[in-house]
DOPA-303153 format. One record per residue (C-alpha): x negated, y negated, z negated; residue in one letter. Coordinates in Angstrom, 1 decimal. Each point is the difference from the previous one (the first is absolute). Layout:
BEGIN
X,Y,Z,A .
...
END
This chain:
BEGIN
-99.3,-87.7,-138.0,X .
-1.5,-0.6,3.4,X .
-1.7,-3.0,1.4,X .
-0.4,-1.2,3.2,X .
-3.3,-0.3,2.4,X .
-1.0,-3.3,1.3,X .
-0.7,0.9,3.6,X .
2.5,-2.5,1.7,X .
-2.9,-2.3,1.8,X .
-2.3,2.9,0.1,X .
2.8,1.6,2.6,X .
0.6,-3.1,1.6,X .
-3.7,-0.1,1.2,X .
0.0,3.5,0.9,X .
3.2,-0.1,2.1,X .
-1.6,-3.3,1.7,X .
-3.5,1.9,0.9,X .
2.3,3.1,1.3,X .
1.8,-2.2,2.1,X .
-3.1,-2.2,1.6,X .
-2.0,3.3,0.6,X .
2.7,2.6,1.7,X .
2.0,-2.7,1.9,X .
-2.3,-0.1,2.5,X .
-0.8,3.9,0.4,X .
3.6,0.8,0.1,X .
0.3,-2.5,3.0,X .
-3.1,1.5,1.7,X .
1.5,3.2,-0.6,X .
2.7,-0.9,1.9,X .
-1.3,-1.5,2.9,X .
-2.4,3.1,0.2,X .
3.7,2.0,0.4,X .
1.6,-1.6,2.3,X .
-3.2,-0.1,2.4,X .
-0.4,3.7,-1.3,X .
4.0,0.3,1.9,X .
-0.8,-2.5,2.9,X .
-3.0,2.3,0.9,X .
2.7,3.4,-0.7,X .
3.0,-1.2,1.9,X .
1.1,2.4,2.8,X .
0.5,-3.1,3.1,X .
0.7,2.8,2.6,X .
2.9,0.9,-2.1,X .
1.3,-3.2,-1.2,X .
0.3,-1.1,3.4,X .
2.0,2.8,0.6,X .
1.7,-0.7,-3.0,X .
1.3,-3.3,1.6,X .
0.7,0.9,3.3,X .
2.3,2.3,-1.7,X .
1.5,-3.0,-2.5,X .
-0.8,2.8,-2.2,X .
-0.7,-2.4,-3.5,X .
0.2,2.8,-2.9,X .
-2.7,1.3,1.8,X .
-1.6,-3.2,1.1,X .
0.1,-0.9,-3.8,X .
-1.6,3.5,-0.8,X .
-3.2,-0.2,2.1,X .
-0.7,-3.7,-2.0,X .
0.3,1.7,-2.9,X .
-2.6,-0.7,-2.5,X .
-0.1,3.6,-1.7,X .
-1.8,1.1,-3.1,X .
-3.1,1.1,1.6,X .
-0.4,-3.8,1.6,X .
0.8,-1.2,-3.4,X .
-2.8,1.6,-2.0,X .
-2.3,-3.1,-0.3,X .
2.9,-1.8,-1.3,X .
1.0,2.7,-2.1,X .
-3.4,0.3,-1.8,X .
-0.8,-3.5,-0.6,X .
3.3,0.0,-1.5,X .
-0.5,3.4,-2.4,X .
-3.3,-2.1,-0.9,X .
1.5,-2.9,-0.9,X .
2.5,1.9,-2.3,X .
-3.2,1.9,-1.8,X .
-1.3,-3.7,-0.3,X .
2.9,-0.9,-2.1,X .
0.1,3.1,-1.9,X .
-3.4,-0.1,-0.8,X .
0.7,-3.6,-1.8,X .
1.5,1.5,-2.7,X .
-1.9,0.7,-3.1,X .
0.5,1.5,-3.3,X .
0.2,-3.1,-2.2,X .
-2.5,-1.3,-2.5,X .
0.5,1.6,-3.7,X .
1.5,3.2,1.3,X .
-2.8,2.9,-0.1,X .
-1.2,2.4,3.1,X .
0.8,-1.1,3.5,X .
2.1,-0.2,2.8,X .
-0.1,0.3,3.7,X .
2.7,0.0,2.8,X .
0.7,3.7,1.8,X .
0.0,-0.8,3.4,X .
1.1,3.6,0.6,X .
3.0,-0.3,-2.3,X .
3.1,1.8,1.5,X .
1.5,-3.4,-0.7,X .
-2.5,-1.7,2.0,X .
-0.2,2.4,2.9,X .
4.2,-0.5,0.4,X .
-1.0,-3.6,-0.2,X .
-2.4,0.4,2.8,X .
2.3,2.6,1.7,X .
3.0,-2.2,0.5,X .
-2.4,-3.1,1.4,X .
-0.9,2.3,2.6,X .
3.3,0.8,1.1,X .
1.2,-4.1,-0.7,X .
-3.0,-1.4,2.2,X .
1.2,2.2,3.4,X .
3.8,-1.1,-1.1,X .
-0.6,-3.5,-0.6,X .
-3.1,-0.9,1.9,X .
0.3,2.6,2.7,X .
1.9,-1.2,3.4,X .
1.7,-3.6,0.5,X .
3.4,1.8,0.8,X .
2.1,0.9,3.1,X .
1.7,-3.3,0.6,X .
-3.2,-2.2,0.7,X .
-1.1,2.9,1.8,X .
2.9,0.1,2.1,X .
0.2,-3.9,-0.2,X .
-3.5,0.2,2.0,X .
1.3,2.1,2.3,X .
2.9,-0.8,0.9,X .
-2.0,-3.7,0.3,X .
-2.7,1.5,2.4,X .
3.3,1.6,2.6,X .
1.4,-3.6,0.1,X .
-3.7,-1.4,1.3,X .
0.0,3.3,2.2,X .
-3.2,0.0,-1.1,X .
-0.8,3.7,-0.1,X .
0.1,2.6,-2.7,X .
-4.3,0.2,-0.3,X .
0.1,-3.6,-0.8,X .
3.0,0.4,-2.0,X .
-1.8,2.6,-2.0,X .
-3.3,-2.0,-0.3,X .
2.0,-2.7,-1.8,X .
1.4,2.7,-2.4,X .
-3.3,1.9,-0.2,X .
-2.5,-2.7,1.2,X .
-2.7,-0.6,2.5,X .
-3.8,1.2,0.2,X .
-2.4,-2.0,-0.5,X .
-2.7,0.1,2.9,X .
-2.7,-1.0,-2.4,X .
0.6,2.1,-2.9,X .
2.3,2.6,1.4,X .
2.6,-0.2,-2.8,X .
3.2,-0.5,0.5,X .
1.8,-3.2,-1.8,X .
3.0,-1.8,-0.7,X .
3.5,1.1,1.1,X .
2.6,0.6,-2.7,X .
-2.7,3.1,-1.9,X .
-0.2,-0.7,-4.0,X .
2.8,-2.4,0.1,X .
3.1,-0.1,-2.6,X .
3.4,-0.3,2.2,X .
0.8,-3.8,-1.2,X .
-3.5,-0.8,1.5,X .
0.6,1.8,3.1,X .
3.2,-1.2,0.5,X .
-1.9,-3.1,0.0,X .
-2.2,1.1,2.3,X .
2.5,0.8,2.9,X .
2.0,-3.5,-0.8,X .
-2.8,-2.2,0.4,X .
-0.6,1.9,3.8,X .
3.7,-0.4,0.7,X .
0.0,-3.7,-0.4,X .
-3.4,-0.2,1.8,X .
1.9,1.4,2.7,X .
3.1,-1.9,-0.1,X .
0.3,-3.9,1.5,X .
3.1,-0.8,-2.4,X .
-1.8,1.7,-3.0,X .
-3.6,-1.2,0.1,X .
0.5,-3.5,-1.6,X .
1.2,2.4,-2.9,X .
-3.4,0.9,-0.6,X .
-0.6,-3.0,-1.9,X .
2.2,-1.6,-2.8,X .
-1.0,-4.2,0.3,X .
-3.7,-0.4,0.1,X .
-0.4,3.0,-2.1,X .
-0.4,3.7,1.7,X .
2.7,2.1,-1.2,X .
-2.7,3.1,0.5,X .
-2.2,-0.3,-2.8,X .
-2.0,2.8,1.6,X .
-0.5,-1.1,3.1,X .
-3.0,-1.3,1.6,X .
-0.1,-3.6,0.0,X .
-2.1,-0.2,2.5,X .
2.7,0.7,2.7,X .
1.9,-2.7,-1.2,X .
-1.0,-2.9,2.4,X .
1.1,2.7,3.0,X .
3.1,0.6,-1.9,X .
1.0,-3.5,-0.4,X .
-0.7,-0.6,3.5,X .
2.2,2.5,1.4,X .
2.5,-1.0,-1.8,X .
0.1,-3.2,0.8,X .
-0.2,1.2,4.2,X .
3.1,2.1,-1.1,X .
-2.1,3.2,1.1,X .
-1.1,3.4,-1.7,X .
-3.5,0.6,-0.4,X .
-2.2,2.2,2.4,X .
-0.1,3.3,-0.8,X .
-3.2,0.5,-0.8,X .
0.0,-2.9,-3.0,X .
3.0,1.4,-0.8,X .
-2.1,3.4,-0.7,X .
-3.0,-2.1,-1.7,X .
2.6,-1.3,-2.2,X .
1.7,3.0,-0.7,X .
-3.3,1.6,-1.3,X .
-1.2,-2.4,-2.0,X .
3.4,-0.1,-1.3,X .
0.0,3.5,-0.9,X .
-3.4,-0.3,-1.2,X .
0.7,-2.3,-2.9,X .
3.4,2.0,-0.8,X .
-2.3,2.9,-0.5,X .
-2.2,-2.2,-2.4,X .
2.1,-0.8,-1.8,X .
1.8,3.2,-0.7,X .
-2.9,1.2,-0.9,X .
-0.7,-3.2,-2.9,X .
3.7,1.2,-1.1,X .
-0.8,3.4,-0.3,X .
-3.3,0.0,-1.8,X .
1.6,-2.3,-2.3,X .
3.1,2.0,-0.8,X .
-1.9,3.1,-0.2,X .
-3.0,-1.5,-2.2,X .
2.3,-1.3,-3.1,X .
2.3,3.4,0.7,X .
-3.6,2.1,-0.4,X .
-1.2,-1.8,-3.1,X .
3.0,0.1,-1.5,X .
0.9,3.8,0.7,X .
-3.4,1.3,-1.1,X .
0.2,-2.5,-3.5,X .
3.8,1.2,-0.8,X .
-1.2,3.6,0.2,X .
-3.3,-0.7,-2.0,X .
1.9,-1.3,-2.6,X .
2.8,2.9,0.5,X .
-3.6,2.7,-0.7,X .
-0.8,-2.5,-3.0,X .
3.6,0.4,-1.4,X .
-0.4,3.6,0.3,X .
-2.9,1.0,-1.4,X .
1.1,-1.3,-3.1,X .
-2.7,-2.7,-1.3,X .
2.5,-2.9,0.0,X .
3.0,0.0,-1.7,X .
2.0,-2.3,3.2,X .
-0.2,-1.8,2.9,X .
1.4,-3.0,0.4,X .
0.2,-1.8,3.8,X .
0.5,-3.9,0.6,X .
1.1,-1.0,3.3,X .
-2.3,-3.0,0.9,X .
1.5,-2.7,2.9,X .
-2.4,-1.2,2.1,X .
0.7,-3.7,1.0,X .
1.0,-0.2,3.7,X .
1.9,-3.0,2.4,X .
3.0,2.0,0.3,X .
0.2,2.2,-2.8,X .
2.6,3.1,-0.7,X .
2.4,-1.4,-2.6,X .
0.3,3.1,-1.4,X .
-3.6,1.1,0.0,X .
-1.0,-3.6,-1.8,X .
3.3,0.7,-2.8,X .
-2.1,3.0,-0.9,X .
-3.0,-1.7,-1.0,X .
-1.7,0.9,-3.1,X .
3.0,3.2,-0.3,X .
-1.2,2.9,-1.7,X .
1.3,3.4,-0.2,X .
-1.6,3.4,-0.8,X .
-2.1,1.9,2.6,X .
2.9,2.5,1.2,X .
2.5,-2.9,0.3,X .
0.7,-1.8,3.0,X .
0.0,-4.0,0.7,X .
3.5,-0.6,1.2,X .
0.7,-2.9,3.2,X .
3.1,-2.1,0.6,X .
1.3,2.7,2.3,X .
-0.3,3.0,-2.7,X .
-3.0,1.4,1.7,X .
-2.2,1.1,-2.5,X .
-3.9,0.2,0.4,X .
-2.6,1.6,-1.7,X .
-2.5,-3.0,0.6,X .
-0.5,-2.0,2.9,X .
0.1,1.1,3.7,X .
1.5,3.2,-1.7,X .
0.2,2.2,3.7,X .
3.4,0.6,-1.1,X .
1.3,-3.5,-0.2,X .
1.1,-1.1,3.2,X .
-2.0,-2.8,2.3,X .
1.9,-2.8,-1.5,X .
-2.0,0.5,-3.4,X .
-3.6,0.7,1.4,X .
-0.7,-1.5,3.1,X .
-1.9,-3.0,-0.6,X .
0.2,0.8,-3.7,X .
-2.9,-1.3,-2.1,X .
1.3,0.9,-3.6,X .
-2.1,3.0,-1.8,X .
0.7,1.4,-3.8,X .
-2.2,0.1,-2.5,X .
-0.3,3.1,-2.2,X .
0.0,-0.4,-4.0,X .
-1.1,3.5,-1.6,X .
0.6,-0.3,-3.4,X .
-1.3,2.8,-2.9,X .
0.5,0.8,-3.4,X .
-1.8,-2.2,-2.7,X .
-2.7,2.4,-2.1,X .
1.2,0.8,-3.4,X .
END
């Protein structure tokens, strides 16, 4: 007969450390990408690119490839070796266990990150691209300073190029190019607050006396506090993709690199099963069908199944789709269980 391991809190703890320690190298890694890009871009030909209204190729040359994304890349493949190396052979079970790294399983694991991270994380898209040109014809404001806000502008002091539309997801750029528009735009700018509240989150608030001021004169703002604006803007859109991303990818590493180090445990034959119990995490706006699996188990090769018959192997599974792992904050715990001596 087997019996279980009591390892529930024990996990708890260690996903909580995992969490607290990589967050904040997966961000750095990130912001050392997309300076790693700024510092790459091609500006000769992206302002060719616009002249031409040429955005397929436009979007190309912001491209964050996977040579850019290495830093990202191996702050994630550490955090995964982090959460594999978690997992333990449990007490009252003789020799020893230790996670393969180099398993095929974990090298396809690592594999298809790669690939996901240029996919997912690597350009914001045509259509804010195009949005921010088509924007910069309508100011007639030339296609260098079009392609400096895509791209970004040098820094005199430090010589590196920053801000523009580089690292950003297209939602976020898209954001990026409304918040210029209305700017712009006498009948729009009293859109850019909602009440007394600013609708732009991101935005510096320290623009917001100059805001409120042309609005009430009925005017746009110059254009150079329109461009202040506009960096800053971009600025804290790029800060906070980058909190998103290192938090997505952070729970996605632990949990990728514990799954398979139980999956080596299952298979080198000193327990007898695996069980996993999907732990929801308390949050303000919880998934409803994330918190009705609470406390669920099911054996190690099964799959947690959502409202919508996705089914996930744990949570922020890569293969679930955004609406189960962004923002997620559930985990599972693992329950190895082996035979009783006789």
């Amino acid at each position: 007969m087997a019996r279980p391991t009591r390892l529930t809190r024990q996990q708890q703890r260690q996903i909580r450390e995992l969490i607290a320690k990589h967050d904040p190298l997966i961000r750095q890694a990130f912001e050392a990408a997309v300076q790693n890009a700024h510092g790459a871009v091609d500006f000769a030909a992206l302002v060719e690119a616009v002249q031409r209204n040429d955005f397929d190729r436009a979007a190309d040359l912001l491209r964050l490839n996977q040579a850019m994304l290495w830093p990202l890349e191996e702050a994630i493949r550490t955090a995964m070796y982090a959460g594999g190396a978690t997992v333990v052979l449990p007490k009252g079970i003789a020799g020893g266990f230790s996670f393969n790294g180099r398993h095929p399983r974990a090298e396809q694991i690592l594999a298809q990150m790669g690939a996901r991270l240029v996919t997912e994380i690597g350009s914001p898209g045509v259509e804010p691209i195009r949005a921010v040109i088509l924007q910069g014809q309508q100011e007639r404001i030339g296609a260098a300073k079009t392609a400096r806000r895509l791209a970004g502008v040098v820094n005199p002091r430090t010589g590196v190029r920053e801000g523009g539309i580089m690292g950003l997801d297209s939602p976020r750029a898209q954001r990026s190019a409304r918040v210029r528009e209305i700017l712009n735009d006498p009948d729009q700018i009293a859109d850019y607050f909602k009440g007394n509240k600013p609708r732009y989150t991101s935005t510096d608030r320290r623009y917001d006396a100059q805001v409120r001021k042309a609005i009430a004169e009925g005017r746009v703002l110059d254009k150079a506090t329109i461009d202040k604006i506009a960096k800053a803007h971009d600025a804290r859109l790029l800060k906070a993709r980058a909190e998103t991303i290192s938090r997505q990818e952070t729970f996605r590493a632990q949990a990728q690199g514990r799954n398979e180090a139980y999956r080596q445990l299952m298979d080198s034959g000193k327990v007898e099963t695996v069980k996993k119990r999907w732990q929801h995490a308390t949050a303000k706006d919880p998934r409803h069908d994330h918190a009705l699996l609470d406390g669920k188990e099911v054996d190690l090769n099964e799959g947690f199944v959502m409202g919508d018959n996705s089914m996930l192997q744990y949570p922020h599974d890569p293969s679930a789709g955004p609406q189960h792992t962004i923002g997620c904050r559930c985990s599972v715990i693992y329950v190895p269980q082996f035979r009783r001596p006789t």
